[in-house]
C-alpha positions as CSV (number, residue, x, y, z in Angstrom):
1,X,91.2,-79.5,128.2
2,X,91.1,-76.4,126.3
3,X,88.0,-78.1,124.1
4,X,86.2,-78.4,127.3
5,X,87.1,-75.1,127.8
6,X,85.6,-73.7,124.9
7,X,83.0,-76.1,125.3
8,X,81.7,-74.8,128.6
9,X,82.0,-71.3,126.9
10,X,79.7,-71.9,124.1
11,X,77.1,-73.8,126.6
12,X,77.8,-70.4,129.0
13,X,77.1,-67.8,126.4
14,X,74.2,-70.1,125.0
15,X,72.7,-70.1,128.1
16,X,72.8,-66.2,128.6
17,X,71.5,-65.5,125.2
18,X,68.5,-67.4,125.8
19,X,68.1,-65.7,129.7
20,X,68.5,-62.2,128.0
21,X,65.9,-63.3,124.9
22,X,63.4,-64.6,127.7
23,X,63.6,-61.2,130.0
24,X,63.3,-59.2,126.9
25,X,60.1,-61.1,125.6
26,X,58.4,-60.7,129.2
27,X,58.8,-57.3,128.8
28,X,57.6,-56.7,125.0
29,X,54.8,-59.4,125.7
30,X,54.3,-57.6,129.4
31,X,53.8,-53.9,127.2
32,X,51.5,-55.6,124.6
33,X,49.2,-57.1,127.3
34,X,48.8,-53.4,128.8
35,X,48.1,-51.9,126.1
36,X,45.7,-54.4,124.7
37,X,44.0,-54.5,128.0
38,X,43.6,-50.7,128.2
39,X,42.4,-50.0,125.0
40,X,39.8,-53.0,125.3
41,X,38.6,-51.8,127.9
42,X,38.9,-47.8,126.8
43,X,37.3,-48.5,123.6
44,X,33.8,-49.9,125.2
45,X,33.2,-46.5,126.1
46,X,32.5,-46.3,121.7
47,X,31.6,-49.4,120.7
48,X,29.3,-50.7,123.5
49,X,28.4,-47.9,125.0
50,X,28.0,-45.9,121.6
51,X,29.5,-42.6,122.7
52,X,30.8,-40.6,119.7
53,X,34.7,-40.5,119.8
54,X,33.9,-36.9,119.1
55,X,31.8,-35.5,121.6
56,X,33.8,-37.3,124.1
57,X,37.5,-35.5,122.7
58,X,35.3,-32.1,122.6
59,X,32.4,-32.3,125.1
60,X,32.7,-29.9,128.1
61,X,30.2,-31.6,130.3
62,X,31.5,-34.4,132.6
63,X,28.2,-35.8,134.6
64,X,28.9,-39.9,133.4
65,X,25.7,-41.0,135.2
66,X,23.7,-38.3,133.6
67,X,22.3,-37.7,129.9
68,X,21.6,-34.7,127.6
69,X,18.0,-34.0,126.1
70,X,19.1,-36.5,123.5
71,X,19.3,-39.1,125.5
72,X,23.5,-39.6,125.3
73,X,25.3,-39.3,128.3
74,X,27.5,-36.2,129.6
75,X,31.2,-37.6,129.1
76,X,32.8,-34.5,127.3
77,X,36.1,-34.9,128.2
78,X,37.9,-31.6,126.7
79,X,38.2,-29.8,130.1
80,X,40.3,-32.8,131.9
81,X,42.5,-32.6,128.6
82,X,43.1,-29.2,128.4
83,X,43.5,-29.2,132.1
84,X,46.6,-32.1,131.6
85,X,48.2,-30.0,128.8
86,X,48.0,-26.9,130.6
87,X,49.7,-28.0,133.6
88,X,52.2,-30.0,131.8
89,X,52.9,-27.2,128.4
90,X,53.3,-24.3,131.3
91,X,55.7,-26.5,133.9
92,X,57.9,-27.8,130.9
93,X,58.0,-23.7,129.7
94,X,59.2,-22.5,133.3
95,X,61.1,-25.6,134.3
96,X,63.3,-25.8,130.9
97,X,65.7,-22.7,131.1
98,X,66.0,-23.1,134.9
99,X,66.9,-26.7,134.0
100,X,69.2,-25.9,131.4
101,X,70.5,-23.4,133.1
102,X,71.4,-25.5,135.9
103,X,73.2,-27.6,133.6
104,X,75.6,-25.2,132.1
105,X,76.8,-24.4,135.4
106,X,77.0,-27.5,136.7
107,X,79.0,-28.7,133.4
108,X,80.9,-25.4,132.2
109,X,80.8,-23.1,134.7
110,X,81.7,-24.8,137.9
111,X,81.8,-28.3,137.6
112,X,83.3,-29.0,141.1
113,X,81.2,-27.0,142.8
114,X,78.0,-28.4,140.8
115,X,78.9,-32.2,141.5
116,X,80.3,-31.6,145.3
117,X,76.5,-29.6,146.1
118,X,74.0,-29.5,143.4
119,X,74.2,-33.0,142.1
120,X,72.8,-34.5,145.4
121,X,70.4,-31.7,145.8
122,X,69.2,-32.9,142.5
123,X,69.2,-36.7,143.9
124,X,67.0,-35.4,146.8
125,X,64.5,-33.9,144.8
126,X,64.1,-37.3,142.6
127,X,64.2,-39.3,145.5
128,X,61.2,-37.4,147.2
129,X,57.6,-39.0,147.0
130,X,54.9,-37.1,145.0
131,X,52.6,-36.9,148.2
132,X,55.2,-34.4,149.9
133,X,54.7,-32.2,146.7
134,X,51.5,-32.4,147.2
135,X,51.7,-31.5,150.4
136,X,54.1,-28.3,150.3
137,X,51.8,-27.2,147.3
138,X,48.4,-27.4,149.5
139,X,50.1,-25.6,152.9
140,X,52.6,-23.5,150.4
141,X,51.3,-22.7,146.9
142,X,47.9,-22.4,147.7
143,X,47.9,-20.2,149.8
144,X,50.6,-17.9,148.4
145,X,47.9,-18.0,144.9
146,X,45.2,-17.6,147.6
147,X,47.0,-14.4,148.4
148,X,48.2,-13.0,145.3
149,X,45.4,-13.8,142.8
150,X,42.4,-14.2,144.9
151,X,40.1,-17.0,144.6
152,X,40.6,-20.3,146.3
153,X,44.1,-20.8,145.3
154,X,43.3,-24.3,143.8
155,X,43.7,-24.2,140.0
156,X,46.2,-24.8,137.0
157,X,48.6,-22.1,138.2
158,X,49.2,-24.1,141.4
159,X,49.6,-27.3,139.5
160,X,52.5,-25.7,137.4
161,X,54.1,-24.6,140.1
162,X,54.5,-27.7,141.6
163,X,55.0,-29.9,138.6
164,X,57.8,-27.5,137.7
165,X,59.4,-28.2,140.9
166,X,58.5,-32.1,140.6
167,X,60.3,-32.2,137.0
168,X,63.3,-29.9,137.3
169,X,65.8,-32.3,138.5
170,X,64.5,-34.7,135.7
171,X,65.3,-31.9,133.3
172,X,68.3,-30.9,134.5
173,X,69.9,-34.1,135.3
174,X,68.8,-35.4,131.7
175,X,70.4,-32.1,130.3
176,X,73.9,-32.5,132.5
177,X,74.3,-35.7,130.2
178,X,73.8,-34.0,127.4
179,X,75.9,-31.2,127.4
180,X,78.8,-33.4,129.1
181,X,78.3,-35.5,126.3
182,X,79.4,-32.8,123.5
183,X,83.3,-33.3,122.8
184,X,85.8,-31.5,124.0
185,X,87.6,-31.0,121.1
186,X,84.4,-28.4,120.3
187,X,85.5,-26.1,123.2
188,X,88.9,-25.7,122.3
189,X,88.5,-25.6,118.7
190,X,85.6,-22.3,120.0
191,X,88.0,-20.9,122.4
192,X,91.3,-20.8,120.0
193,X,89.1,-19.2,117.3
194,X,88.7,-16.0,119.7
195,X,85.6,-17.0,121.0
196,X,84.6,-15.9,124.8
197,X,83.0,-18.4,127.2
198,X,80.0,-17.5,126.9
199,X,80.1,-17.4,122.7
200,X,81.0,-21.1,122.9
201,X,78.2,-22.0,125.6
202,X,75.6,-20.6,123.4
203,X,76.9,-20.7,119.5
204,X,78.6,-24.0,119.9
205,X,77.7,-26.4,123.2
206,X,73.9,-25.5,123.4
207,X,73.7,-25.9,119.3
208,X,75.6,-29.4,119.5
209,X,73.7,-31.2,122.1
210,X,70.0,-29.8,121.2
211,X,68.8,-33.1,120.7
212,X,69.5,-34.3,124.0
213,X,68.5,-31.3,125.4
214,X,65.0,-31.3,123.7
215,X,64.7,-35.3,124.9
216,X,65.3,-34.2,128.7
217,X,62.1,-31.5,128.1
218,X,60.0,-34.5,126.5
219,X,61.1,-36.8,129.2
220,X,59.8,-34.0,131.8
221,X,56.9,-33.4,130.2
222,X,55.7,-37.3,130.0
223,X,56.3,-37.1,133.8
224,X,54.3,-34.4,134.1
225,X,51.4,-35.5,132.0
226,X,51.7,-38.6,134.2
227,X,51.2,-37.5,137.7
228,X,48.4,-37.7,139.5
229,X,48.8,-37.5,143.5
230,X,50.7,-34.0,143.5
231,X,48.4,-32.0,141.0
232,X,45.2,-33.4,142.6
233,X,46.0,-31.9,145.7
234,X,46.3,-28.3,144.7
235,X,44.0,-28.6,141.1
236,X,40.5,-28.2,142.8
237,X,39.4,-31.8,140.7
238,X,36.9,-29.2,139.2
239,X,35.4,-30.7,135.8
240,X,34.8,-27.8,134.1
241,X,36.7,-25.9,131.4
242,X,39.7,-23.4,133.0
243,X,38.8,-19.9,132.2
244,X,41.8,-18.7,134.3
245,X,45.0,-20.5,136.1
246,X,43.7,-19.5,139.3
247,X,40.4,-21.4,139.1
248,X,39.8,-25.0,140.4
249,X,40.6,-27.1,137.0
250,X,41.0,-30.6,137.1
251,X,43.6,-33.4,134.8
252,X,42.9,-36.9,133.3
253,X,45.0,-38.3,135.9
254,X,43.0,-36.6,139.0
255,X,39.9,-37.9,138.0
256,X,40.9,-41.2,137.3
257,X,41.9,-41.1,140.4
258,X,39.3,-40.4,142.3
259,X,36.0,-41.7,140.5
260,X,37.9,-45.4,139.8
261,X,36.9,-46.6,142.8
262,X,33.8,-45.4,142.8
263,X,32.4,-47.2,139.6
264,X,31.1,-50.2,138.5
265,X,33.3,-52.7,136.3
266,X,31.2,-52.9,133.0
267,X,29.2,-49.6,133.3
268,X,29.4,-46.8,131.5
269,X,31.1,-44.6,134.6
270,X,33.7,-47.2,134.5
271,X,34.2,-47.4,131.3
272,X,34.8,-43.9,130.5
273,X,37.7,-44.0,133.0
274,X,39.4,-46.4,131.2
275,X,39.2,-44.3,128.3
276,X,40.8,-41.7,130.2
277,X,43.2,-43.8,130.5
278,X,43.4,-44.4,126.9
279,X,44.2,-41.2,126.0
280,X,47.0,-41.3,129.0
281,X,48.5,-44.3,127.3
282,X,48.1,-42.8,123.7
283,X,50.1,-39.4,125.0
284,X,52.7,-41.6,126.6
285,X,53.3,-43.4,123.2
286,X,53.3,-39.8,121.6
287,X,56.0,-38.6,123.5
288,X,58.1,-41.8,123.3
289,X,57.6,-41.6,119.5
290,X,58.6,-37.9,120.0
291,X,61.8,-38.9,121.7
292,X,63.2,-41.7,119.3
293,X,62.7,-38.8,116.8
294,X,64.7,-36.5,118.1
295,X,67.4,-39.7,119.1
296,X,67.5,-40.3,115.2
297,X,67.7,-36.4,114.1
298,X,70.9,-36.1,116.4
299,X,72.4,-39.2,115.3
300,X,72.4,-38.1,112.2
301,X,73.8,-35.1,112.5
């Protein structure tokens, strides 16, 4: 009885083994086939259409169904690029301390109070769709620019604000791990050497879980580079180079989302949006790359 036992184990682990090594090789062989597709089709944009890689990473001029006196057509994308790392650079700059801030109060300063109220406020802000950003930004954030700064109140400024608020809990949730995760045997050690509260926060928490802490900005700023819906309600889907964060800008994302449909599989205006999406994919891989660096750095320290 006990063979069949151990028997029936065997088969039972054998059988989960090969469950867990199938879902694991749809998903790797799931991420190659995007990729490949993407860049296939990304990549016509050089090689069929013969735009210079260059002028398309530096152009300013975004008119796809139009050419220059040369003869090549206007697909400069700099301006959509700058636009995406503007948005996303200046959310992840304002969004970070309030984040981390957030965190040390939740996790050092009052950790009842912070899991009883601010924890599901965090868990509501995830949980909303991006369209209701969207939609608070154009009847909120617009205006209030509108107001302040003049001009139409579209722009990169707008953008921030909302992707700030659209990343934060992200951020901060990401960060509440981290710093919960430092030992606890690095407070007390901190406190029974003299040190105040606030000494140990800052010379001895913040220090220990800075990995973590930069991984929860990376993470926030891959979601910002990301979104689409939100930012191209309150952008302006201008395609011209910002001069200002209170002009109509636009962002990889919010013209890829509205000219896709609009374009013929096969032609140049199509294929330029798939190497839009290129770049998108490429920046995803950069910050993932960015991410497991960080992983290793705090490991080994």
């Amino acid at each position: 009885m006990s063979e069949i036992t151990r028997s029936n184990k065997k088969n039972l682990e054998r059988f989960g083994k090969i469950i867990s090594f199938i879902c694991v090789s749809v998903m790797a062989i799931g991420a190659l086939v995007i990729i490949y597709f993407v860049a296939s089709k990304g990549l016509s944009t050089f090689f069929v259409n013969k735009v210079s890689i260059w002028s398309f990473l530096t152009g300013q001029d975004w008119q796809p169904s139009k050419v220059d006196a040369s003869g090549n057509p206007l697909v400069g994308a700099l301006p959509m690029i700058i636009g995406s790392f503007g948005v996303t650079l200046l959310a992840a700059l304002i969004a970070a301390p309030l984040a981390i801030g957030a965190a040390i109060f939740m996790v050092e300063i009052s950790p009842k109070f912070g899991k009883r109220i601010l924890q599901p406020v965090i868990e509501l802000l995830v949980g909303i769709p991006s369209v209701v950003y969207g939609l608070i930004g154009l009847s909120v954030i617009v205006p209030m620019m509108r107001h302040f700064f003049g001009g139409t109140g579209f722009g990169i400024g707008a953008g921030t604000l909302v992707l700030t608020v659209m990343i934060l809990p992200t951020v901060t949730s990401l960060s509440v791990d981290a710093i919960s995760a430092v030992p606890r045997h690095y407070r007390e050690a901190s406190l029974a050497l003299g040190a105040t509260r606030w000494q140990t926060i800052w010379g001895v928490i913040l220090k220990s879980c800075r990995s973590g802490l930069l991984t929860a900005l990376v993470f926030g700023m891959a979601r910002a580079f990301g979104e689409a819906l939100a930012v191209q309600m309150v952008i302006g889907n201008a395609a011209i180079m910002p001069t200002s964060l209170v002009e109509p800008a636009s962002t990889l994302t919010s013209i890829l989302t509205m000219s896709m449909g609009n374009t013929i599989p096969g032609q140049l205006e199509n294929n330029v949006l798939w190497s839009l999406a290129l770049v998108l994919l490429l920046m995803s891989l950069f910050f993932i790359i960015i991410v497991r660096l960080i992983g290793k750095r705090g490991s080994i320290k």
